[in-house]
N, C-alpha and C positions, 0 to 999 in steps of 0.2 A: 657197487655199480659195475655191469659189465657192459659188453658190444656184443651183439648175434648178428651174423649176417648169413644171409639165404638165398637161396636163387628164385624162389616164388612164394606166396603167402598161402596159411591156409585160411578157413573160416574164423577161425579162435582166434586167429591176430589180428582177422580183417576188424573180428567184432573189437576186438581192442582198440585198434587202431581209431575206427569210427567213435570210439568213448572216447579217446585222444584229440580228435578233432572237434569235437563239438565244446571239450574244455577249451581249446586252444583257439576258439574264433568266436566264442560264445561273447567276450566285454568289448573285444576291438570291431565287432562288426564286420568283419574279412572272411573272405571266401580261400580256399586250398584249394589246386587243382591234384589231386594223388591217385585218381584212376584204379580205386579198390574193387572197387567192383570187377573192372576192366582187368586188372590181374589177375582176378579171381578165377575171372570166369576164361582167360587166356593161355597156352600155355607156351609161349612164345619164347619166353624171356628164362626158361630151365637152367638150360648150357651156361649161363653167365651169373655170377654172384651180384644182384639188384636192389636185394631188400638190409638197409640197416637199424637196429633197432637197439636202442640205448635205455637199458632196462636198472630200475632199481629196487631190488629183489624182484619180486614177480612184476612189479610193475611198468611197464612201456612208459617210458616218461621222455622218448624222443625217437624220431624217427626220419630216416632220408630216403626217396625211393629215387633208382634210376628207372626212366622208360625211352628204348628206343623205335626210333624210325628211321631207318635206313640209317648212314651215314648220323645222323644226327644224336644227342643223347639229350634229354631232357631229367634233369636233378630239381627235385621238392621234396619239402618235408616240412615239422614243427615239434616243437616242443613245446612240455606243459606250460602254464604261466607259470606256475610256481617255482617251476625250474631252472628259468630262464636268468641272463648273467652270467651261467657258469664253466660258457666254454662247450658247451654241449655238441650244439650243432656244427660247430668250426670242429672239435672229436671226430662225430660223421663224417668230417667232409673228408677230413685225411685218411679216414679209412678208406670214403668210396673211390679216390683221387686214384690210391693205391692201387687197386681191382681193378679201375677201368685204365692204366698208365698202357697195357697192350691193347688196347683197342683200337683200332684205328677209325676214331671218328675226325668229320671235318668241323663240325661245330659240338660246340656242349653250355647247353643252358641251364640257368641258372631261371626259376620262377619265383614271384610275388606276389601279393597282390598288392595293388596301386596305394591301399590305405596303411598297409603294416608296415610302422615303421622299424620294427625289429627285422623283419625282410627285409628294405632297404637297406637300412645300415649293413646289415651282413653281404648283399650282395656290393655293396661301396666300400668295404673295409678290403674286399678280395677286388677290387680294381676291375670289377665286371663293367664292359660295355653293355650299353643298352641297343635293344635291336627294334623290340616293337610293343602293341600290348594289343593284347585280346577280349574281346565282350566275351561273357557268358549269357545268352538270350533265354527266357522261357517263353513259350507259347500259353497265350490267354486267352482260349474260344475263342478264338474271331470265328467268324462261319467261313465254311471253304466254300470257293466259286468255282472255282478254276481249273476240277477238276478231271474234264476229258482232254485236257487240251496235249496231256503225254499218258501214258502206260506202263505202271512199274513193271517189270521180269526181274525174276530174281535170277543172276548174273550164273551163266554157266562156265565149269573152267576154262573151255575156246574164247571164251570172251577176254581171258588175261589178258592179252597185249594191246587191245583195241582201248579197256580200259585204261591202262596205262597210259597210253596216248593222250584218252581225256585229259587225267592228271595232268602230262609235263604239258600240253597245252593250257588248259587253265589255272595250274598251279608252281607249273616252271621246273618239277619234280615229280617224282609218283612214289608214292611207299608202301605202296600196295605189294601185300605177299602172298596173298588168295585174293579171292574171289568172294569167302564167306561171310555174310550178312551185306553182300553188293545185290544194288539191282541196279539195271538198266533199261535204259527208253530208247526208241526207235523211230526216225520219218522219214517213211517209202526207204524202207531196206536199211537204213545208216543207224547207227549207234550214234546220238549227239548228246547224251546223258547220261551222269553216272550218280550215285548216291550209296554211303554206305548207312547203316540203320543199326544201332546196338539198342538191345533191349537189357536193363538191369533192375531184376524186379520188376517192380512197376515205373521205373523209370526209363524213356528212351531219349535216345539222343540221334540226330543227324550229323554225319561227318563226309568231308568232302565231297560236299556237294558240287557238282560241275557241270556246265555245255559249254557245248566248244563254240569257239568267238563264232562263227557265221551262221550261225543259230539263234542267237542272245539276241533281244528287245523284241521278240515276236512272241513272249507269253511263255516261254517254253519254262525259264527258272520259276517260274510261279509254280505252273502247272508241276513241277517236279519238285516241288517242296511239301506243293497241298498235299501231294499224291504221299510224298512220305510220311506228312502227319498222321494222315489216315490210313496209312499200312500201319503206322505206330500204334496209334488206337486200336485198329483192330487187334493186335497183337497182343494188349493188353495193358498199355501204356496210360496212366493218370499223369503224369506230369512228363512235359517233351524240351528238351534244350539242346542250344547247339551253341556254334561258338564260334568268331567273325571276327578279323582283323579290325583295331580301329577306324585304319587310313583306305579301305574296301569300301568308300561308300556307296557305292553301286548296290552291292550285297547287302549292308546296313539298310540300305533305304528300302529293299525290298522286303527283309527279315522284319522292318519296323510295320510296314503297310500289309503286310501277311497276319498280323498281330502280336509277334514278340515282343517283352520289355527286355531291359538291360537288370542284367542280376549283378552282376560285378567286371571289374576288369582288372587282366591277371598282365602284369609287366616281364618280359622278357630278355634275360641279360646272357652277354655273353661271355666265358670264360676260357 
């Protein structure tokens, strides 16, 4: 059994990786948040060793990724069932501990999801705080209505700082480091919308979506979500998710009445 570690993934490990995952959530019903696609298709995270991967012979039989955003570091991963008991994942950790000890983040979490109890207990054995937990939403046809009420543009790079604004206004931060796959909405001259849109495969996702407070309850977050579904779709999108604080019910209550279900929820700890 050895340890590899890497600073980004290629396809041949993604595909791995994805045969590792579907072993490792397939009896407990549990979702992983590991953003393979997302690193794939990224190449953000080069400069920094991110990827660990606990191999026995050829085999991937464990794995830990870090993914950051700004200041912040987010740690996930799994091992096979078969594997499990032996120390494995607590192995990755001291490796990635080790890699990221210069780094100057302000937080670093720890994920699970809310049913895996081998998650838990690992994040409780390491004395992790708990911070918050996250839905994972799909979209299920609903019809869209609502759709003149904004105008997606897809975000040009003069738009950097105005964006960012949205952010620390509606999210109290911004971790934005382009502009690429951002669009924005406009009324009479203003930027009051931002949205970023990934497509992976035939899968998309909506992230950080925002209008700034003195704009909200007049249609506009509607109008700015329909509008992304259906930039998704056009783009080539079969299945659309996003992802939403529990304790957001503002956002909940419109993601649910837009037609989202709840796929899973991913608990967040801090270490």
């Amino acid at each position: 059994m050895s340890i590899t570690i890497m600073k980004s993934l290629n396809k041949a490990i993604v595909d791995q990786l994805k045969q590792l995952e579907i072993e490792s959530c397939k009896n407990g019903e549990i979702s992983l948040k590991l953003e393979l696609d997302y690193k794939l298709r990224s190449r953000q995270q080069e400069t920094e060793n991110n990827e660990f991967l606990y191999y026995e012979g050829n085999q991937i039989i464990g794995y830990l990724g870090v993914l950051s955003f700004g200041s912040t570091a987010e740690i996930t991963g799994m091992v096979h069932p078969a594997f499990r008991r032996n120390g494995i994942f607590t192995k990755l950790m001291e490796v990635a501990s080790k890699e990221m000890e210069s780094r100057k983040y302000s937080q670093i979490l720890l994920l699970t999801d809310e049913k895996s109890t081998s998650g838990r207990g690992f994040v409780n054995s390491h004395g992790a705080l708990y911070i918050n937990s996250e839905y994972e939403m799909t979209f299920t046809d609903n019809p869209l209505s609502n759709l003149s009420k904004l105008t997606l543009t897809p975000a040009e790079p003069s738009d950097f700082y105005s964006i960012r604004r949205i952010d620390e206004e509606c999210f109290g931060e911004s971790n934005s480091l382009d502009v690429e796959n951002t669009y924005v909405a406009y009324h009479d001259g203003t930027m009051i919308a931002k949205v970023r849109l990934e497509l992976y495969n035939d899968k998309g996702g909506i992230f950080g979506l925002g209008v700034l407070p003195e704009f909200r309850n007049q249609g506009y977050g509607k109008g700015l979500l329909e509008n992304s579904i259906f930039e998704l779709r056009k783009q080539g999108a079969k299945k659309i998710f996003l992802q939403v604080v529990t304790e957001n019910e503002n956002a909940l209550g419109l993601y649910l009445n837009t037609g989202f279900i709840i796929d899973s929820c991913m608990e967040y700890y801090q270490i």
